[in-house]
N, C-alpha and C positions, 0 to 999 in steps of 0.2 A: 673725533674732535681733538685738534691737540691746542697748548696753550705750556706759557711757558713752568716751569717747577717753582718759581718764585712766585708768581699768582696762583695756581692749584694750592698751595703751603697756605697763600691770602684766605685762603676759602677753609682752612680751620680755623685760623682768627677770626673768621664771620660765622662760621657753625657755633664757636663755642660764645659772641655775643647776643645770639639766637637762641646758645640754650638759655645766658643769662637773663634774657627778656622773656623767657617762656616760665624761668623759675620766679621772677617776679612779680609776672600777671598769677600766675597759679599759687602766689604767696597773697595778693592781691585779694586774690575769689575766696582764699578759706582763711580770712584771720577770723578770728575766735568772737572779735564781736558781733561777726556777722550773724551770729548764731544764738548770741547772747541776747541779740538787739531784737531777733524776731520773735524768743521766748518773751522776751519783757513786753513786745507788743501785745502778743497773745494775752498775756496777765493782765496787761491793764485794758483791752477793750472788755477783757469779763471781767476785772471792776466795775470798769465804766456802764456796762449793761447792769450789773447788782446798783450801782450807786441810783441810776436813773427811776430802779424799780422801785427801791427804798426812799428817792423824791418824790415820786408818785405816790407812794404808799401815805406818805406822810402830811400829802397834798392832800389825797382822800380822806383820811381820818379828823384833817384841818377842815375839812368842809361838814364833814358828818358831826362832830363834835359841836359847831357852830349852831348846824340842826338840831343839835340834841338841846342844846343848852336856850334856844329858842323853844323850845318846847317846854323844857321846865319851867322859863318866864311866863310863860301863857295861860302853863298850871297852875303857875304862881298868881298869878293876879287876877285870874277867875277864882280860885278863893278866896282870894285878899276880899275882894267884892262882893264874896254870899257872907263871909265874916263880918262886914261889915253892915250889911242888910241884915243881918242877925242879932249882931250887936246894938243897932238903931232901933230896932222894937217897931220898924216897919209893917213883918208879917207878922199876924196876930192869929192865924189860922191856925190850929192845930197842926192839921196835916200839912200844910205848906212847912210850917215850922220843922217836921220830921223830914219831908224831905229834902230841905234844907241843909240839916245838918246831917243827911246821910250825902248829899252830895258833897258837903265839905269834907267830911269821911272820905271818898271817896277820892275825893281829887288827893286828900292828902296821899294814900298810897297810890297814887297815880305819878304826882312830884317823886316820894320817894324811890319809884320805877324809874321814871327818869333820869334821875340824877344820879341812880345805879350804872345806867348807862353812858351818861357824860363821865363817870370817873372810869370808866371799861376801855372808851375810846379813847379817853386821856391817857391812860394806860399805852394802849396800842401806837397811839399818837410819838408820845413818849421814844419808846420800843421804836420807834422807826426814824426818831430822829437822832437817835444816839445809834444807831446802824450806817445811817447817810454821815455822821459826822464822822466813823469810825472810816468805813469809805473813800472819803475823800481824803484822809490822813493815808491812805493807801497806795491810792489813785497819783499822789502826789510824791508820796514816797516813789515809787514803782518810773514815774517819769524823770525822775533826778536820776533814777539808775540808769535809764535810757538816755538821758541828756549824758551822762558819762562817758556811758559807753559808746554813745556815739561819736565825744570830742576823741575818745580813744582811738577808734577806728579811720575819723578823718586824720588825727595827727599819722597813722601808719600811713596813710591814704599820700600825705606830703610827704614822705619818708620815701616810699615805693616809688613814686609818681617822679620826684627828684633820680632815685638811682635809673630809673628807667630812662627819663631822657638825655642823663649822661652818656647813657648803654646809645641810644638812638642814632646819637650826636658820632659817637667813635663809628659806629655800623654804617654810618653814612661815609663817612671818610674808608671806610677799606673798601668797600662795598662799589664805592667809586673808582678804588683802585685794580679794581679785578674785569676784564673783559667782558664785554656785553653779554657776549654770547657765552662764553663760561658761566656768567652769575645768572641768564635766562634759566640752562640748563640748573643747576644748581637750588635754584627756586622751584622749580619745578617737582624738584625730585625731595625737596623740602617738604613743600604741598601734600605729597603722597605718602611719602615717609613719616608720617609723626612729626615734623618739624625739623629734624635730619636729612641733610641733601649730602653730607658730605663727611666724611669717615678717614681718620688715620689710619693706616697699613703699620700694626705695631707687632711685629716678630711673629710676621706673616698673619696673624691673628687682624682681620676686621675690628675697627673698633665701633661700626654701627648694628652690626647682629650677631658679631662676639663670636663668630665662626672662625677656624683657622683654615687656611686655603689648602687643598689640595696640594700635590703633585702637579697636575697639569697645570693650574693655574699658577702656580710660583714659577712654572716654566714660563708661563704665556708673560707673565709681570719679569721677566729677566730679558725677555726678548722683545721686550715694548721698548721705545723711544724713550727719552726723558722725558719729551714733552707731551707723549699721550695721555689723553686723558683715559684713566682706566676707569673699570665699574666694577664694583663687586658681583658676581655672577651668584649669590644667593640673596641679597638684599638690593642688588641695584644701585645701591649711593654712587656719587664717586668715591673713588679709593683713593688716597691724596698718600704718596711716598714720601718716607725721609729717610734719615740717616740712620732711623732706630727701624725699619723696618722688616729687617733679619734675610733681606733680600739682595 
């Protein structure tokens, strides 16, 4: 292939806005909040799992507590009533009378059970609502970090996004100025290479795999045309000549 020494020359001004578009996407993939933003997510869905459990916990002991304290009322007012039958002078029976007041005995450490246990669940209760309130002070903390970090990362995101399609805008313009079939080939050899198609010849030194040429080859590159296109014979790019070439 050959092609003129002023469009091969074109094809390092397009390699090197090809590196700049490859160093911006790959500045892109690893800014630091992307990493920051996935730990904070991790943190807060196991918040969000402890807060949900600590709602629940505190749902439950709200219902049991309800129960308990319905129980004490029950105790409460089936003595209120044998107290009362007591105090009336209704039962006149001896033995009625004793077990009368053994069952009011009885219920009374019955009440006092209970209501050991409504202050146990209150407790628990308690305990579980100042956990969920702690929680959500958390939950919300932890989301303002991630609301940050996020405006952080889209502000890089326009930042990037801008130089890049400056980069896009200049690539289109040389990219048009280089021969079909030069900038096919060229692509190509992009594709395969890493993102490199195309390499300066700098004092005989390759500058796409940093090899210096031979002997034979500095002969072959002195008895090429100006306009051939040449390839480096260890990496393949093309090899693009100029005046610093040492050739």
């Amino acid at each position: 292939m050959n092609a003129e020494p002023a469009d091969q020359i074109r094809l390092l001004d397009l390699q090197a806005l090809d590196v700049r578009l490859s160093q911006l996407a790959h500045r892109r993939a690893s800014l630091p909040e992307h990493a920051e933003i996935e730990s904070l997510n991790k943190d807060v869905t196991q918040l969000r799992d402890l807060l949900v459990a600590s709602t629940t916990e505190e749902g439950d002991t709200a219902r049991e507590q309800t129960k308990a304290e319905q129980d004490v009322d029950q105790v409460r007012q089936r003595a209120s009533r044998d107290q009362q039958r007591l105090d009336s002078g209704a039962v006149t029976s001896p033995r009625d009378l004793e077990n009368l007041q053994r069952e009011i005995t009885s219920l009374a450490k019955r009440q006092g059970d209970l209501e050991d246990v409504v202050l146990e669940v209150m407790e628990r209760r308690e305990a579980a609502q100042e956990r969920a309130a702690e929680l959500t002070g958390r939950v919300t903390s932890v989301e303002a970090k991630i609301a940050d970090a996020t405006a952080r990362r889209d502000a890089a995101f326009a930042e990037i996004d801008a130089d890049a399609g400056t980069v896009k805008k200049e690539r289109e313009v040389v990219a048009g100025s280089v021969p079909a079939d030069l900038l096919k080939l060229y692509e190509k050899l992009r594709e395969q290479n890493g993102g490199v198609g195309a390499a300066r010849l700098y004092q005989r030194r390759c500058e796409g795999c940093q090899l210096e040429l031979n002997i034979t080859e500095v002969n072959d590159v002195k008895s090429a045309g100006r306009d051939a296109v040449l390839r480096c014979e260890n990496c393949r790019r093309i090899l693009v000549r100029t005046s610093e070439s040492g050739i």
